[in-house]
Backbone as a ProteinNet text record, in pm:
[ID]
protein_1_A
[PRIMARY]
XXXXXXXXXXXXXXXXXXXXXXXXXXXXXXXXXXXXXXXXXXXXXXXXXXXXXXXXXXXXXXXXXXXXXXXXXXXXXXXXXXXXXXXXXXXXXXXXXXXXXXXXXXXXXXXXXXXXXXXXXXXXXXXXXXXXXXXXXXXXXXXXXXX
[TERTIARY]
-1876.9	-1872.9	-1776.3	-1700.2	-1586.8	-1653.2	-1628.9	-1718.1	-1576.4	-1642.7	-1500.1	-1506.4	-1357.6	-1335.9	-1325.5	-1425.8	-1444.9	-1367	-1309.5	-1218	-1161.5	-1101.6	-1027.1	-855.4	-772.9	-631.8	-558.2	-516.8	-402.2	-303.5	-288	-191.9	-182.8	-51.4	-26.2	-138.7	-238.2	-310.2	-409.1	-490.8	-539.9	-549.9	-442.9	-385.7	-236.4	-233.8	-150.8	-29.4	96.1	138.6	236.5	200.7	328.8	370.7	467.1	502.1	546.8	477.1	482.3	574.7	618.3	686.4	675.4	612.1	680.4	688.6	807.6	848.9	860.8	804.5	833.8	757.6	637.9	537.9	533.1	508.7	547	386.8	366.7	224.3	256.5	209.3	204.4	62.1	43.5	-98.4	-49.6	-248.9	-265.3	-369	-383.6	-449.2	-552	-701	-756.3	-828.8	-861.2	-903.6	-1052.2	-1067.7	-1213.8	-1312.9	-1260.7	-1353.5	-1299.5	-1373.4	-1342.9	-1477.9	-1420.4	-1492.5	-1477.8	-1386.4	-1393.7	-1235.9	-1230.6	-1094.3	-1078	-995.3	-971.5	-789.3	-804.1	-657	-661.7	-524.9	-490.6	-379.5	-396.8	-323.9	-220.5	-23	17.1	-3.1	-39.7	-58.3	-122.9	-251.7	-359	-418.7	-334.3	-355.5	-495.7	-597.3	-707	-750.3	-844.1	-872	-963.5	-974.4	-1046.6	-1100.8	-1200.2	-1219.8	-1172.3	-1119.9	-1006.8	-1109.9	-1201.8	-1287.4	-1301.5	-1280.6	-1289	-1165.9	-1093.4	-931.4	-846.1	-875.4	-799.9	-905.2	-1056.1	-1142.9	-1183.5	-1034.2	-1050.1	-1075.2	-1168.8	-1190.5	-1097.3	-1013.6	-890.4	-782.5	-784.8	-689.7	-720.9	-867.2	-908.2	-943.2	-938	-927.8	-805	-696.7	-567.3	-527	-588	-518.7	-616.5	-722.3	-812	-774.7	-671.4	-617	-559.2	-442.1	-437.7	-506.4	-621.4	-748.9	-822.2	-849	-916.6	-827.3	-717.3	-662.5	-585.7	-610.2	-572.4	-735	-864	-958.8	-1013.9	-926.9	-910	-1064.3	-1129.1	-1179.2	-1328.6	-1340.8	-1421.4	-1375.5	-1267.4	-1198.1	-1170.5	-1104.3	-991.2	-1043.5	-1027.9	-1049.9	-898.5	-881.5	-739.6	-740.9	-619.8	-569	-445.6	-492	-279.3	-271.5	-155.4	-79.6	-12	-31.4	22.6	114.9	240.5	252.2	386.6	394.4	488.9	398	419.9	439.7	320.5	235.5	81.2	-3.5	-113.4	-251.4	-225.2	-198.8	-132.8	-50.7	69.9	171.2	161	59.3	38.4	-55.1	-141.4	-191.5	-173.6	-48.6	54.5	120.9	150.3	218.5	126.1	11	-83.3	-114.7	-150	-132.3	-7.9	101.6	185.5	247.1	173.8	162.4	74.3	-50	-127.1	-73.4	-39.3	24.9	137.4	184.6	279	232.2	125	77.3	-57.5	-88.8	-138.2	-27.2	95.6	205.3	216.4	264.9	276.2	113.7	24.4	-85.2	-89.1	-61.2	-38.7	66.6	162.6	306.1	277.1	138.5	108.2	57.7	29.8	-38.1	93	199.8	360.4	390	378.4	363.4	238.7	133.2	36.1	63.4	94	125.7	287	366.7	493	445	353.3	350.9	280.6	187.4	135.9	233.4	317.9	432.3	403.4	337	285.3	353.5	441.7	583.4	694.1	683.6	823.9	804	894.5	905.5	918.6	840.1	908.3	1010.6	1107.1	1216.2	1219.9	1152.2	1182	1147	1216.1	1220.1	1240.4	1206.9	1282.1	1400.1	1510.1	1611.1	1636	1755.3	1803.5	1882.9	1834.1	1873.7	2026.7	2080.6	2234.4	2289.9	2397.4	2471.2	2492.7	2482.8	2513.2	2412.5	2278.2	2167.6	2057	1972.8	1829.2	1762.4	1775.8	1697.2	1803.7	1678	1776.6	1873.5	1790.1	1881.5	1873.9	1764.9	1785.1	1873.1	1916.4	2049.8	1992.8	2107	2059.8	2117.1	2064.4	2067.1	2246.2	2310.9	2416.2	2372	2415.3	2450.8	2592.5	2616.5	2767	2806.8	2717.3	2745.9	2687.4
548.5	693.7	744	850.4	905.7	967.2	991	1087	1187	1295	1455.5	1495.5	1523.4	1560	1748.9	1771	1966.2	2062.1	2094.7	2213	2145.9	2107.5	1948.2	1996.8	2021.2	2021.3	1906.9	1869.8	1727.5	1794.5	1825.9	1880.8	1809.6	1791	1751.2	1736.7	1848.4	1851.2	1743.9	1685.6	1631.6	1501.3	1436.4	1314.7	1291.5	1152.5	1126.3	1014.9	1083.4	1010.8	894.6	794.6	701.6	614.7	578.3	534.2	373.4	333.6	159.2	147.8	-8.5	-42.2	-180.3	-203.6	-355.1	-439.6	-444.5	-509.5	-396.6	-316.6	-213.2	-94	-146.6	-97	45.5	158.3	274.6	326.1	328.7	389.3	505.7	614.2	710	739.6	718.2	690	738.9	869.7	924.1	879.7	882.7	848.6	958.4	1014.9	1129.6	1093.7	1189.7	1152	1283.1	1325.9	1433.9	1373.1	1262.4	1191	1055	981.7	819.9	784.3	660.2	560.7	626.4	726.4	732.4	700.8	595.4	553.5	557.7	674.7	700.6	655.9	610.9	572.4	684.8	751.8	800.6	712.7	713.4	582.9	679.4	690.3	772.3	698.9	604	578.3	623.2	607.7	701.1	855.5	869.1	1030.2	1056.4	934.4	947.5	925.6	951.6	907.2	792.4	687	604	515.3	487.1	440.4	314.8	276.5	136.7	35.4	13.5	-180.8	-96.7	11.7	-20.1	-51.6	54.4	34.7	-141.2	-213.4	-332	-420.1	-396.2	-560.2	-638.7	-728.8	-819.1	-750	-884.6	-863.4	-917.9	-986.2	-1031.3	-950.4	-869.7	-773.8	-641.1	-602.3	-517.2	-570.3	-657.2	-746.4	-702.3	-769.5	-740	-590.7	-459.4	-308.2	-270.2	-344.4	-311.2	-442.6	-480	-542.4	-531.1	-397.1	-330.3	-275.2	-234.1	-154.8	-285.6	-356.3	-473.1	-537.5	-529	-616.4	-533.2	-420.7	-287	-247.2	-275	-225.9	-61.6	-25.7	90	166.4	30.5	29.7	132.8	201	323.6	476.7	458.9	577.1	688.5	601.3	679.7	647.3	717.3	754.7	691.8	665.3	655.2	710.5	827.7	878.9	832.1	745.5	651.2	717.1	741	790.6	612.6	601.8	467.5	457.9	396.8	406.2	270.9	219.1	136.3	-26.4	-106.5	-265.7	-259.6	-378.3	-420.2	-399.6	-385	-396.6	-472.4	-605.8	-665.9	-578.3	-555.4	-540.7	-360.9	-274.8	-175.7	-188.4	-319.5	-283.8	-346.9	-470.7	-499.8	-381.9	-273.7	-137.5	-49.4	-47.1	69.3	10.4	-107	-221.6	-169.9	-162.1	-199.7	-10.6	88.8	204.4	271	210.6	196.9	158.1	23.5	5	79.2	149	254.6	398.9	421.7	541.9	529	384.9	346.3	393	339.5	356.8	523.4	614.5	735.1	787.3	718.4	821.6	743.2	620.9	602	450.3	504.6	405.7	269	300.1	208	87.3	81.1	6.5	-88.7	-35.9	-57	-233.7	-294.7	-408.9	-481.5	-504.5	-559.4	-575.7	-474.5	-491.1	-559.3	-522.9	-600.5	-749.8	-790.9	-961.1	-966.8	-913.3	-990.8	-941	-893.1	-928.9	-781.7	-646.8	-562.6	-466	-483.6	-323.2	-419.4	-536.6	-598.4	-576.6	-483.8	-440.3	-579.2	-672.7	-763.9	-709.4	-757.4	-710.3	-758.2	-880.1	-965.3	-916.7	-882.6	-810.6	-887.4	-874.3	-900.4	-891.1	-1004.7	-1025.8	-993.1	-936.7	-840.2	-956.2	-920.9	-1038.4	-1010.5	-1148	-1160.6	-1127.2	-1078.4	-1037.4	-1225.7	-1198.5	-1369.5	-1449.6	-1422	-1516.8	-1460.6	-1575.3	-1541.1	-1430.3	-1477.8	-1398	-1411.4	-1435.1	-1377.3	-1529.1	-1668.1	-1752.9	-1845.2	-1826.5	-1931.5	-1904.1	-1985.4	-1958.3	-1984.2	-1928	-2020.1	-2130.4	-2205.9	-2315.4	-2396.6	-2426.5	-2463.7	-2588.5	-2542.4	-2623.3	-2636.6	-2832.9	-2844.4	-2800.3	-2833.6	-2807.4	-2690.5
-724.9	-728.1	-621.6	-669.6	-576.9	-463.5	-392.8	-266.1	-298.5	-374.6	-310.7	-197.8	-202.3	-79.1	-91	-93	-96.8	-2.9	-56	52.7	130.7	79.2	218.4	200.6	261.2	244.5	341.1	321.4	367.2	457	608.6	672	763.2	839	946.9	1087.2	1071.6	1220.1	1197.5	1063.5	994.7	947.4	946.2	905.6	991.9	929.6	997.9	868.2	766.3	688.7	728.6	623.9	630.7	482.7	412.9	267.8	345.2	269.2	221	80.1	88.3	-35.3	-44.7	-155.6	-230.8	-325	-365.2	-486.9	-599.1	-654	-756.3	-678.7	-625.9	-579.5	-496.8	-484.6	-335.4	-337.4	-235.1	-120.5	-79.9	-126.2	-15.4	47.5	152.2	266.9	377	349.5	453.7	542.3	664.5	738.6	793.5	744.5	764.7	897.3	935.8	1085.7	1056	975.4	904.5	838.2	782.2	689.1	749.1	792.8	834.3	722	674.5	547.7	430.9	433.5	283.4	261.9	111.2	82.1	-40.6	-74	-206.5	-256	-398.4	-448.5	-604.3	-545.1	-656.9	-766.7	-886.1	-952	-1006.9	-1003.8	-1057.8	-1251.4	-1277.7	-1434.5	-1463.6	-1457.4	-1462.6	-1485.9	-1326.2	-1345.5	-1267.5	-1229.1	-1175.9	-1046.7	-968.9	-838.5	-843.7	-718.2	-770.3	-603.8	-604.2	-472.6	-468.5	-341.4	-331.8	-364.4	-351.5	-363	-488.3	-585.6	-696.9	-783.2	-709.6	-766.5	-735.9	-644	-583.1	-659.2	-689.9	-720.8	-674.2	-600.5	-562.9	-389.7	-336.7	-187.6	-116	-152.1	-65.1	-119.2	-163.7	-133.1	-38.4	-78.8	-5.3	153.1	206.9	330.1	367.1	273.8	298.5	385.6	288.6	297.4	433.1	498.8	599.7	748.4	734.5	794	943.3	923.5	1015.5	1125.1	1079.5	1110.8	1235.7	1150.3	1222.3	1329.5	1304.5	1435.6	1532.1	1477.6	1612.4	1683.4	1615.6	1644.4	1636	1492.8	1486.5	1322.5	1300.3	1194.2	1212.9	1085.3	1077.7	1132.6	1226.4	1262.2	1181	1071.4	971	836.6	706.9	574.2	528.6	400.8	320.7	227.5	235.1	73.6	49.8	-70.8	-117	-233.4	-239.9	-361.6	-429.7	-514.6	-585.4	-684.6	-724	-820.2	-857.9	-977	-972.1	-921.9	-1015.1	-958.7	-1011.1	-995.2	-1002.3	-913.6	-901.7	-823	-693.5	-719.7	-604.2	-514.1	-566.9	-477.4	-411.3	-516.2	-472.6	-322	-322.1	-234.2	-101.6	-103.5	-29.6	25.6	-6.6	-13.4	44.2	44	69.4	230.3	242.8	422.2	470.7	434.6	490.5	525.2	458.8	465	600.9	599.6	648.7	789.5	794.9	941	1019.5	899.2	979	1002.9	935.5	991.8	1106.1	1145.8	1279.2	1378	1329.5	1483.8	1484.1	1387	1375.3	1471.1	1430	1531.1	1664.5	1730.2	1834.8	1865.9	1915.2	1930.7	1994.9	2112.8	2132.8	2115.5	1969.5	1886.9	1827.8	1869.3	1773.9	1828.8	1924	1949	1888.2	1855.9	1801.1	1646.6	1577	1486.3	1418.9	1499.4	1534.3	1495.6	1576.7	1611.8	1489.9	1454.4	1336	1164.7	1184.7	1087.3	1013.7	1047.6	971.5	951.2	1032.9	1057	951.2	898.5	858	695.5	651.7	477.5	406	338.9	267.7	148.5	120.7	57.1	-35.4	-106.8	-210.1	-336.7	-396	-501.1	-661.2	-727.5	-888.6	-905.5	-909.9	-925.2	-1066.2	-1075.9	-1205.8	-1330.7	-1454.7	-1549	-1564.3	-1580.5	-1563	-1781.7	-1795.8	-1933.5	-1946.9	-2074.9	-2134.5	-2125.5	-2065.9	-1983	-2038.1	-2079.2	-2096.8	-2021.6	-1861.1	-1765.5	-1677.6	-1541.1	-1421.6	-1373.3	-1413.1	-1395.5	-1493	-1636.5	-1719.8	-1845.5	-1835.7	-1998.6	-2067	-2188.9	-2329	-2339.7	-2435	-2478.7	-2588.1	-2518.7	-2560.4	-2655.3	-2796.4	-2862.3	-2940	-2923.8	-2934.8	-3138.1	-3200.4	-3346	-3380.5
[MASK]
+++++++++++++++++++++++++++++++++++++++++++++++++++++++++++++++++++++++++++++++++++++++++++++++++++++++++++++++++++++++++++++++++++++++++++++++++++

């Protein structure tokens, strides 16, 4: 069940934003500082809101997006509103962590080394390589035959 958020507006004095990315994937995550434990995902496919251990499933992903939290010692503080959209479940929520850890540094810089070391400020870049003209895909051909 969603917990609403009633008369609630999303402003700067309130939260604290930051956008994640990866692989197709984009996060937009706010960090509420009015409501701590509540974590809602809006899905742009969808069109719906949805609470994250329902939206992610799996518990190692939701480990994953609560990650930050735990190794800054910042956990129960803060609420999450992600905007989602693009890539899979996975990588959205690779994207929503990695959102997440940047709107830890945005509410305090000092946190900007801890997360540094454990690899949480670094965008992975690896992306879907684009299929080549003449080529099956991105590196398998077709099949040459001599007759």
């Amino acid at each position: 069940m969603i917990q609403k958020l009633k008369n609630f507006k999303i402003t700067p004095e309130n939260s604290y934003y930051a956008t994640g990315k990866r692989k197709e994937a984009v996060a937009r995550v706010w960090l509420l500082r009015d409501h701590p434990g509540t974590f809602i995902v809006r899905s742009d496919r969808t069109k719906k809101e949805y609470e994250l251990k329902d939206y992610v499933q799996r518990e190692t992903l939701l480990n994953k997006i609560m990650h930050p939290f735990k190794l800054t010692g910042q956990e129960g503080k803060f609420g999450i509103y992600a905007t989602v959209k693009g890539g899979g479940v996975s990588a959205q929520a690779e994207a929503i962590m990695y959102g997440v850890a940047r709107a830890l540094v945005e509410y305090n810089p000092e946190l900007r080394p801890t997360l540094k070391k454990a690899g949480l400020l670094t965008r992975d870049a690896r992306k879907k390589e684009r299929k080549k003209y003449g080529q099956m895909g991105a590196r398998a051909k077709y099949r040459w035959s001599k007759r």
